[in-house]
DOLUMSE-449228 format. One record per residue (C-alpha): x, y, z; residue in one letter. Coordinates in steps of 0.001 Angstrom, whole numbers, padded with zeros to 6 digits, always signed. Each point is the difference from the previous one (the first is absolute). Example, Ala and Ser with C-alpha at 12.3 -4.5 7.8 and 13.67 -1.06 7.14 Angstrom:
BEGIN
+012300-004500+007800a/+001370+003440-000660s/
This chain:
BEGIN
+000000+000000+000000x/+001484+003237-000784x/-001295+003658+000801x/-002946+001558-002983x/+002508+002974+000583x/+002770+001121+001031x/+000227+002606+002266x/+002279+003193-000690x/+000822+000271+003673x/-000491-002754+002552x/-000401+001494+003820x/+001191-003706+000851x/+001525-003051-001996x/+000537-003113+002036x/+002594-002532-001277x/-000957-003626+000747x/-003243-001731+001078x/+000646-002430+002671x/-000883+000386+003808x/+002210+003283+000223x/-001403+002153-003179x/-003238-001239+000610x/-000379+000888+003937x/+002166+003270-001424x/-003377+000779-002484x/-002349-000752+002734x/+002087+002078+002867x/-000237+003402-002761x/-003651-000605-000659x/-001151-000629+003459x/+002310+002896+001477x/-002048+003030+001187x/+001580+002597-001740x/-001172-001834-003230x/-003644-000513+001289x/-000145+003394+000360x/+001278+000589-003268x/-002989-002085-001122x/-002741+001835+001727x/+001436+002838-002084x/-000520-001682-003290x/+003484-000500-000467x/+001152-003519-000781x/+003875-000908+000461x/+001324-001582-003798x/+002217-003554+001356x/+000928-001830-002295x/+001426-003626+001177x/+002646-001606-002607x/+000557-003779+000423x/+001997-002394-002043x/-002458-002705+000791x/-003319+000112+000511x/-000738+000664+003316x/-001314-003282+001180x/+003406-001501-001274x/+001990+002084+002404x/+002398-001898+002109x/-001558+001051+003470x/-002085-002652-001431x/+002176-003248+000592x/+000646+000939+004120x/-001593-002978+001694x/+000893+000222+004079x/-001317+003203+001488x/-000177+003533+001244x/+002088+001129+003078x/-001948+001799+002229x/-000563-000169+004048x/-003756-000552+000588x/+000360-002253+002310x/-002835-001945-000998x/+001599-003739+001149x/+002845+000723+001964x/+000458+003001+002230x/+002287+002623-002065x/+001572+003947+000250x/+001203+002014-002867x/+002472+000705+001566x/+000992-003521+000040x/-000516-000145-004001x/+002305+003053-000220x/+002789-001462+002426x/-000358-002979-002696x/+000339+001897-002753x/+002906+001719+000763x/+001679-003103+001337x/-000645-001905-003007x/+001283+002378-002052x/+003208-000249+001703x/+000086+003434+001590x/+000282+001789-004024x/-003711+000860+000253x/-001031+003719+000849x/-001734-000216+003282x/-002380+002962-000443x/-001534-001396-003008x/-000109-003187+001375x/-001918+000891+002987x/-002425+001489-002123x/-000363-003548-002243x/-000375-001320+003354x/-002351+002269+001621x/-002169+000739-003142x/-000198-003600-000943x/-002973-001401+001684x/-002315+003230-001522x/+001322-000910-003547x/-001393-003924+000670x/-003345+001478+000806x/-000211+002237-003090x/+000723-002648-002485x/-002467-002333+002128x/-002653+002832-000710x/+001392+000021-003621x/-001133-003323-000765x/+002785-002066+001103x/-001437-003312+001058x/+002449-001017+002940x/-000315-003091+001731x/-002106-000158+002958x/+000666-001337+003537x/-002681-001971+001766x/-001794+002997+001156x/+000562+002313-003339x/+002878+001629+000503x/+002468+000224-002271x/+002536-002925+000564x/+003625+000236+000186x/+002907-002520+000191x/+003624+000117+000709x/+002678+001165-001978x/+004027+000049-000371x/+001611+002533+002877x/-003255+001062+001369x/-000339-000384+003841x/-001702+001497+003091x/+002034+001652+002550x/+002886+001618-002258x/+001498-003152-001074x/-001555-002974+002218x/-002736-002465-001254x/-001515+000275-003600x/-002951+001525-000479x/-002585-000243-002425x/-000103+003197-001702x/-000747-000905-003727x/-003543+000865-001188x/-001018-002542-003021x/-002489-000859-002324x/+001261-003915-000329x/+003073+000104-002200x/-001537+002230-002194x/-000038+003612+001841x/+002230+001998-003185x/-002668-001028-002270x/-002797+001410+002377x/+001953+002731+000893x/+000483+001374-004036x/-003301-001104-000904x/-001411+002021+002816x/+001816+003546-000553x/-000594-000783-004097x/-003740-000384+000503x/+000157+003234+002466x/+002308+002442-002932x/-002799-001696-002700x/-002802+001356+002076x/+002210+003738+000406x/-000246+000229-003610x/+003965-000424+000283x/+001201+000231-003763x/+002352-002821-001050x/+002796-000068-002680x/+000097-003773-000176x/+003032-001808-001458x/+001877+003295-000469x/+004333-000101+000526x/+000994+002919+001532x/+003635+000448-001541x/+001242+003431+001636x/-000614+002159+003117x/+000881+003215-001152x/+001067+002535+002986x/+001169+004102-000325x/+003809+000175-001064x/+000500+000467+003818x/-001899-002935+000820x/-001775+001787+002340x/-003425-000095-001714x/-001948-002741-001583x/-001353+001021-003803x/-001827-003041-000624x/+000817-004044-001361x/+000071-001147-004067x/-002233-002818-000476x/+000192-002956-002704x/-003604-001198-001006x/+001176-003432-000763x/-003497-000927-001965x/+000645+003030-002470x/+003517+000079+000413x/-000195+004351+000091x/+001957+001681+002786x/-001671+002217+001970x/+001062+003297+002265x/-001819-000186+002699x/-000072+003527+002094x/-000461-000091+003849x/-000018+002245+002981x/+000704-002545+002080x/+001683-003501-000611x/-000338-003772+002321x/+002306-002852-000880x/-001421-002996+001371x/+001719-002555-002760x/+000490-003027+002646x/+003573-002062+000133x/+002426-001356-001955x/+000264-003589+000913x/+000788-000819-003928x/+003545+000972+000865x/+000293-003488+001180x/-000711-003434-001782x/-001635-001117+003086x/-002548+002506+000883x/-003307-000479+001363x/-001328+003355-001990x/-001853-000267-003149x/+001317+000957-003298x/-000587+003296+000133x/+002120+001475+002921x/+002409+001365-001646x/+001489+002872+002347x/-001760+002457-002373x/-000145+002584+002566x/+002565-000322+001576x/+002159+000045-003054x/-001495+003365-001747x/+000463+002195+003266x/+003437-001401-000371x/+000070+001398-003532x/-001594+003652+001041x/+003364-000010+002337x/-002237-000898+003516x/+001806-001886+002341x/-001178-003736+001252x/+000276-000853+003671x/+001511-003795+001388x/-000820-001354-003544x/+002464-002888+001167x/-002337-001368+002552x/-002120-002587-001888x/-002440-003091+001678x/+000260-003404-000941x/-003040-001702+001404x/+000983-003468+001495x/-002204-002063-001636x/-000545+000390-003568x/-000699-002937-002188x/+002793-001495-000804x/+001300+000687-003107x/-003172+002086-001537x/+000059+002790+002693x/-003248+000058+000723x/-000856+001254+003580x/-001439-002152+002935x/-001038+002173+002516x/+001280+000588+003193x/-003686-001306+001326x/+001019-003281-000835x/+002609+000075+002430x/-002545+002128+002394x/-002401-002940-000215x/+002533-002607+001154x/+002007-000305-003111x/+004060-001667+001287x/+003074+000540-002096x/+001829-003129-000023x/+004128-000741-001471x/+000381-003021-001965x/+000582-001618+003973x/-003531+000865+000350x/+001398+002518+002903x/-002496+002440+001274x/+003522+002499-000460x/-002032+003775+000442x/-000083-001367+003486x/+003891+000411+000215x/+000039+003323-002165x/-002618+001585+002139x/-000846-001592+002956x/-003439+001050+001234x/-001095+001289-002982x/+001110-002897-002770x/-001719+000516-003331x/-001647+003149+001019x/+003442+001379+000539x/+000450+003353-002471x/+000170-000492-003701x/+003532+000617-000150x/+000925-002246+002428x/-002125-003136-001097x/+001245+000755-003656x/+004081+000147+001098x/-000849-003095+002082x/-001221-001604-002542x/+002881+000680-002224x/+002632-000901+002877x/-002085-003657+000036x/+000675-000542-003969x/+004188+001376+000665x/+000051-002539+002767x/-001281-002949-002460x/-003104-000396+001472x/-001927+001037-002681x/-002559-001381-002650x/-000663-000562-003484x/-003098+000492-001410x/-002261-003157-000672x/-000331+001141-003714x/+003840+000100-000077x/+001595-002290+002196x/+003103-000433-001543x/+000241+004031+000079x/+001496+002243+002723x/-000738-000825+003509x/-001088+003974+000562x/-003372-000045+001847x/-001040-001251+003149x/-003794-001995+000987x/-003142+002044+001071x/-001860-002193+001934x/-003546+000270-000019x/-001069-003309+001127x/-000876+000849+004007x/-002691+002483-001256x/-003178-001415-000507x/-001351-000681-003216x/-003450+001770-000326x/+001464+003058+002011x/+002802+000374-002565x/-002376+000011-002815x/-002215+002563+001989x/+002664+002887+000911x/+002733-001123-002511x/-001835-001007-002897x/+002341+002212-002880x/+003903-001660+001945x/-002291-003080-000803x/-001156+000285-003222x/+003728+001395-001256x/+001342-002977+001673x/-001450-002451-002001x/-001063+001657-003145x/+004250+000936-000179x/+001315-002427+001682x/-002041-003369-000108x/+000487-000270+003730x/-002830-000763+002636x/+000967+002154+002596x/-002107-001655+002819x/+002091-003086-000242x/+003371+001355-001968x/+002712+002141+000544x/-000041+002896-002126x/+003567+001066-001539x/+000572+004081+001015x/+002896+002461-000648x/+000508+003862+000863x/-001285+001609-003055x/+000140+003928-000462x/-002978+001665+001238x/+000320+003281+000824x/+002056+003609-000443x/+000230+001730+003176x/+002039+002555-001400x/-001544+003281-002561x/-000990+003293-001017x/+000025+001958+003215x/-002977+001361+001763x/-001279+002026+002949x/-003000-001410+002065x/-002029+001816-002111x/+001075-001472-003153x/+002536+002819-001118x/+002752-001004-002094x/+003404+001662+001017x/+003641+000029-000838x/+002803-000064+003076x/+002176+002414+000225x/+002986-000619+002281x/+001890+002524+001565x/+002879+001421-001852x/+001356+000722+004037x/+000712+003405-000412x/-002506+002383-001623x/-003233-002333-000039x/-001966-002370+002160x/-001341-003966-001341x/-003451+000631-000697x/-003121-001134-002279x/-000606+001614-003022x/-003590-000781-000762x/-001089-000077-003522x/-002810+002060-000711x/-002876-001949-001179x/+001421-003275-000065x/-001235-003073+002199x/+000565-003705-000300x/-001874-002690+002445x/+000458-004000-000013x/+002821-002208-000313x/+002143+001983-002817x/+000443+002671+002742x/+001664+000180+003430x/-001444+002111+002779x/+002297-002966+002036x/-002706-001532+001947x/+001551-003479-000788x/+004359+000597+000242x/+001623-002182-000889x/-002465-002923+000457x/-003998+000227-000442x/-002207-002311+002860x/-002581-001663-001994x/-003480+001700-000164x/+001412+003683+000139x/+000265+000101-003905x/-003566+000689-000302x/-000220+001497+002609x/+002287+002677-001131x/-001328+000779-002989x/-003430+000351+000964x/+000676+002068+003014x/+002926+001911-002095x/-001836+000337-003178x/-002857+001195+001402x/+001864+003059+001933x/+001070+000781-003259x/-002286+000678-001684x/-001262+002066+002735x/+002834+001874-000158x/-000320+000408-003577x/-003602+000830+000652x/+000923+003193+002183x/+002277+001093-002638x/-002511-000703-003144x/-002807+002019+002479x/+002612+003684-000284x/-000116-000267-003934x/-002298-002030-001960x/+000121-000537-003488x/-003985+000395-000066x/+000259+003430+001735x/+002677+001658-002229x/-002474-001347-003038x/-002911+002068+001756x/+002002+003424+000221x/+000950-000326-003314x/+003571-001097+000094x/+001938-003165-001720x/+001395-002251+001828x/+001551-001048-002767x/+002212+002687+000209x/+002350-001224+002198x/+003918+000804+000137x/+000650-003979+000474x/-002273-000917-002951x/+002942-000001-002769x/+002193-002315+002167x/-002538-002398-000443x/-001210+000854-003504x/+004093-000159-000765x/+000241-003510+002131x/-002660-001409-001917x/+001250+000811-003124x/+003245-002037+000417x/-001681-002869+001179x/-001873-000237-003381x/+002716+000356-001810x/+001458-003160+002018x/-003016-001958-000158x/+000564+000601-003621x/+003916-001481-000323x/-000937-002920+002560x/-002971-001029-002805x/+001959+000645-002858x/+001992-003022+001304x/+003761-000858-000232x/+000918+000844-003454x/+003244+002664-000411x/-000639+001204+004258x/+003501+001345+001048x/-001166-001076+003547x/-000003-003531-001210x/+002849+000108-002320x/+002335+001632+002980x/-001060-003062+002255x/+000568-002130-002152x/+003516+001528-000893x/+000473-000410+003788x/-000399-003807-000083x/-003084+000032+002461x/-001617-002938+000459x/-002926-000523-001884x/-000145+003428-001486x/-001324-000199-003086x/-003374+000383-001432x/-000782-003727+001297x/+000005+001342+003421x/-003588+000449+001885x/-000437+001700+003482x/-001331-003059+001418x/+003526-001681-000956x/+001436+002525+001916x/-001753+000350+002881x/+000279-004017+000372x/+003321+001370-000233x/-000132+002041+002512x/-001833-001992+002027x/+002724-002612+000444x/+002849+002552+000387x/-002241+001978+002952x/-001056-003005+001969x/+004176-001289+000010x/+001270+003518+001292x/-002798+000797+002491x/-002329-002510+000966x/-000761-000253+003615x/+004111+000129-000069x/+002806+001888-001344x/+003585+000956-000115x/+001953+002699-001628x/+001170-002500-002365x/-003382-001128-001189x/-001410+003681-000746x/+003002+000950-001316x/-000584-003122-002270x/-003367+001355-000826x/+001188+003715-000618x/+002580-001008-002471x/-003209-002425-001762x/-001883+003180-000521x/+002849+001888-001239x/+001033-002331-002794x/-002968-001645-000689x/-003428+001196+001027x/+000158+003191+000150x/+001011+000442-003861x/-001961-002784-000820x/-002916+001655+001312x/+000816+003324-001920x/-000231-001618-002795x/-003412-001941+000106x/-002180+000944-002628x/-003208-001413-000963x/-001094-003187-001929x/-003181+001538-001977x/-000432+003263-000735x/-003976+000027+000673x/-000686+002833+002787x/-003297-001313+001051x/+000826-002975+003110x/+003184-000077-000637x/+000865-001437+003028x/+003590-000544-000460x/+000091+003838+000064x/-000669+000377+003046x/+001886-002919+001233x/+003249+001700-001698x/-000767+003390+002947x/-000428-002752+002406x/+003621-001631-000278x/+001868+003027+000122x/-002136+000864+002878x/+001298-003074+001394x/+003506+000638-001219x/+000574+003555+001877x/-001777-001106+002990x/+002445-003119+000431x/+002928+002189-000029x/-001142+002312+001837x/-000892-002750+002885x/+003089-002042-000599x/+002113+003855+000550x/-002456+000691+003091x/+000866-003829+001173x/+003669+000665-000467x/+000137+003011+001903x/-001432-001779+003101x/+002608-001407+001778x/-001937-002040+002583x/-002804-002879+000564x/-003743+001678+000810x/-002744-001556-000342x/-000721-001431-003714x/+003200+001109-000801x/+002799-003018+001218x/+003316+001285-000860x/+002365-003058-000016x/+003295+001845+000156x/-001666+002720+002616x/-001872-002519+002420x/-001092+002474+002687x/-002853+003132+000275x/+002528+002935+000037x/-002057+002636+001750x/+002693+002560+000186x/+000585+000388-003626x/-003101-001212-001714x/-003074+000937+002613x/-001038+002069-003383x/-001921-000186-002838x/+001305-000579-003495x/-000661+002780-002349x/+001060-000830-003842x/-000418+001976-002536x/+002117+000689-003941x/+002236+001635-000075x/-000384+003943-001770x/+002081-000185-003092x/-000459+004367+000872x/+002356-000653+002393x/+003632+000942-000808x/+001310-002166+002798x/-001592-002988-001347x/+001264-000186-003818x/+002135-003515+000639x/-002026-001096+003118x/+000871-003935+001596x/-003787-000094-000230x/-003249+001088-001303x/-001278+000111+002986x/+000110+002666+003097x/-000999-001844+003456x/-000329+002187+003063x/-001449-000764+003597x/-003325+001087+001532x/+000113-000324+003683x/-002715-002426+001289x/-002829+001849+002140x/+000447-001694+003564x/-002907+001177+002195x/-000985-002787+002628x/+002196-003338-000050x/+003426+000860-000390x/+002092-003138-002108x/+000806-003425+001461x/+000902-003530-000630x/-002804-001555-002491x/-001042-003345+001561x/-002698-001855-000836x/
């Protein structure tokens, strides 16, 4: 579905349409200042751009829950939730904005209840919750069960819910759009608006906005084994990289414990929450040695290394459908829950279990290995959604502050307001970008309220006639003319002749993106799965550098037919993928310690007195004098982490 017209000014333009850009759409509508705005016969012009169609997003695919303390079961506190959240994050999470997740958490369960989110119900009708990893009661003593859920299905409930809500808005959807460029003020200090590829036309569009949300999702496809769908691609993440933003701890990335072996596919957390034992090939219980007192509910980081240090040991497994393959997973054990209650509050781990793997998991083990979840790391963001750039202090004439950029918001999992460090507790992924998304588009609400398009209209003004409408006019225009080369295909491109000259692999007009990021894939998950060392990234840095990244330059596509070309869009999507991998191998590299997701082999220990700070990466300004033969691309400075109640100590679970 695309827009009957397109606006010539947009008060707001949200980027994405999962949990975050949805609950974003539904904050800004709902948000007084626009209600008001309403009475006066003024109606705000959103438009909401998504790749997919909404009901494709990946918010879709979360099965477990949604973190929040109602203490419907057990007795709970926020402040309990908080103390969790800040633990499990191994002290890199910024405690003021985690107190809010904490605090605001159990009023953003209610909304979506009174959305139409169809939670599963407790004996008496309350909305039932069950444990999860690294919650507990009493700042760090016995789990709790904090996870509200609608069986194994609560993502799906959750999107369908806010979808249905933004349908009945009148919310106005650019369905199966690509945005390809963010395009900021020359002093990136203002947003100007987002160029848009209409991938069933194949026409580029310039899409003018007051006020811009990225809310793109993850980019799990970095890694061969990745629990994401196909379409998280970093997209986000990558093009405030390219309009010279900065990304914050883009090195901290989740592997989930128990993906499917070899396909990636995620089984929830609430398997293990239901009575679900990880076994070696021994048929050890071993969490209970990793984590005593908290075993398989131990944090995702630490269930995921544990897993790993099983399959170094030897203890490991092959998978049944390869048993003369590596021994490189470990057993989920099922078999103690019972039957007809598995099928009632696990039905989807079920289902995926023996549609993908042809095991009965009520009688079999099921073969599980850490598979790449989730990017704690992003854009940057206030609590109200703003997206900023860190400024450290030069130490003489200027003090480290926040340069917020006017206009610009982002909400979800491609941004970082560092509620999760360096390692996110399961069931706060929702949770953060509902409660996130929706303040802001609050806050976007309060700034669309001082200046809407609608009211300039009515006194006779344009708000076409904007100073930042040529920069995305200008934008737009070069993006057509590369849409243009990439479907003219391979045939006399100096890109591809000059990688070719080079020798890189595969670089030649038989090369596809989804050969490369296969590519990719492989060369990722060796440097910096659940492990690394500066050998391996280094390994993985020179890969890009002589092979992927002119390889990817040089992609062009296989039929020139505008309309659906799909391999069009996949093309953006690799070198998405390509930047953001060097940027997170460079981020990785520059973090000489272990925290959290992030196990540093040759540094083994947290080093608080060096690296209690946030990552900040961004390219590096070719404007700059000083950087004409730089080591790098990349510039990585150090935010301070906001301590406010729990000051750091020894992570034990």
């Amino acid at each position: 579905m695309s827009p009957k017209q397109l606006e010539d000014m947009y008060d707001a333009v949200i980027v994405g349409a999962g949990a975050a850009g949805l609950s974003a759409a539904l904050g800004l509508l709902r948000s007084d200042r626009i209600r008001e705005l309403k009475e006066q016969g003024l109606d705000p012009r959103i438009l909401v751009i998504s790749k997919l169609q909404p009901l494709r997003s990946h918010t879709g695919s979360a099965e477990g829950g949604i973190a929040a303390s109602l203490g419907n079961i057990d007795r709970d506190d926020w402040h309990w939730h908080y103390y969790d959240t800040v633990k499990g994050g191994d002290w890199l999470v910024d405690q003021d904005a985690a107190a809010l997740l904490a605090r605001d958490a159990p009023a953003t369960v209610i909304r979506l209840e009174h959305d139409g989110v169809a939670f599963s119900r407790t004996g008496d009708g309350h909305i039932a919750q069950r444990r999860f990893g690294g919650h507990t009661a009493e700042f760090g003593g016995e789990p709790v069960r904090r996870a509200a859920y609608a069986a194994d299905r609560i993502g799906h409930q959750i999107l369908h819910s806010l979808w249905q809500q933004c349908v009945a808005q009148g919310v106005e959807f650019a369905e199966e759009w690509y945005v390809t460029d963010l395009v900021l003020d020359g002093s990136r200090s203002h947003v100007a608006g987002v160029v848009a590829y209409d991938t069933h036309s194949g026409a580029v569009h310039a899409v003018h906005a007051r006020n811009v949300l990225v809310a793109t999702g993850g980019a799990g496809r970095l890694f061969r084994t990745t629990s994401n769908s196909w379409d998280l691609t970093g997209d986000g993440m990558a093009l405030a990289l390219a309009a010279g933003l900065q990304l914050e701890d883009v090195e901290f990335v989740q592997f989930h414990p128990t993906g499917l072996a070899h396909t990636g596919i995620l089984l929830s957390e609430a398997a293990r929450a239901e009575g679900g034992v990880l076994r070696n090939a021994d048929g050890e219980a071993f969490m209970a040695r990793y984590a005593p007192g908290h075993a398989d509910l131990a944090a995702r980081d630490v269930v995921s290394r544990s897993i790993m240090a099983e399959v170094d040991a030897g203890r490991g497994v092959a998978d049944p459908k390869d048993p003369d393959g590596p021994k490189d997973c470990v057993w989920l054990d099922m078999t103690g829950i019972d039957g007809d209650h598995m099928e009632a509050v696990l039905p989807q781990v079920v289902e995926t279990i023996r549609d993908y793997a042809n095991i009965d998991p009520t009688t079999q083990y099921v073969p599980v290995k850490p598979t790449a979840h989730y990017t704690m790391g992003g854009i940057p963001i206030t609590t109200d959604g703003e997206v900023y750039r860190w400024i450290p202090s030069d130490g003489e004439t200027s003090d480290a502050r926040r340069d917020v950029v006017e206009g610009l918001y982002a909400a979800g999992e491609c941004s970082c307001v560092s509620v999760h460090g360096a390692n996110r507790l399961g069931g706060n992924s929702l949770l953060d970008a509902c409660l996130f998304g929706t303040r802001a588009g609050e806050a976007i609400a309060a700034r669309v309220a001082e200046s809407p398009v609608a009211q300039i209209e009515l006194e006779g003004g344009d708000p076409a006639d904007d100073e930042y409408a040529p920069l995305v006019d200008a934008a737009a225009r070069t993006r057509e003319d590369e849409a243009k080369t990439l479907l003219a295909g391979n045939a006399g491109d100096d890109a591809a002749d000059a990688a070719d000259a080079d020798g890189g692999a595969d670089a030649t007009s038989d090369d596809n993106p989804y050969r490369l990021l296969a590519d990719l894939g492989v060369a990722m998950e060796r440097a910096v799965a659940v492990r690394c060392t500066a050998e391996t990234i280094e390994t993985a840095l020179a890969m890009l550098r002589d092979d992927l990244v002119p390889r990817a330059a040089a992609l062009r596509a296989h039929d020139g037919t505008p309309a659906f070309n799909q391999e069009v869009t996949a093309i953006w999507e690799a070198r998405h993928l390509v930047a953001l991998a060097e940027a997170m191998l460079r981020a990785s590299e520059s973090r000489a310690e272990s925290r959290g997701s992030l196990r540093r082999l040759d540094f083994p220990r947290r080093d608080d007195e060096r690296f209690l700070a946030h990552s900040m990466i961004e390219l590096r300004d070719d404007r700059d004098p000083q950087a004409a033969k730089p080591r790098t691309r990349h510039d990585v400075s150090w935010q301070p982490v906001r301590i406010v109640d729990y000051p750091p100590k020894a992570r034990a679970y």
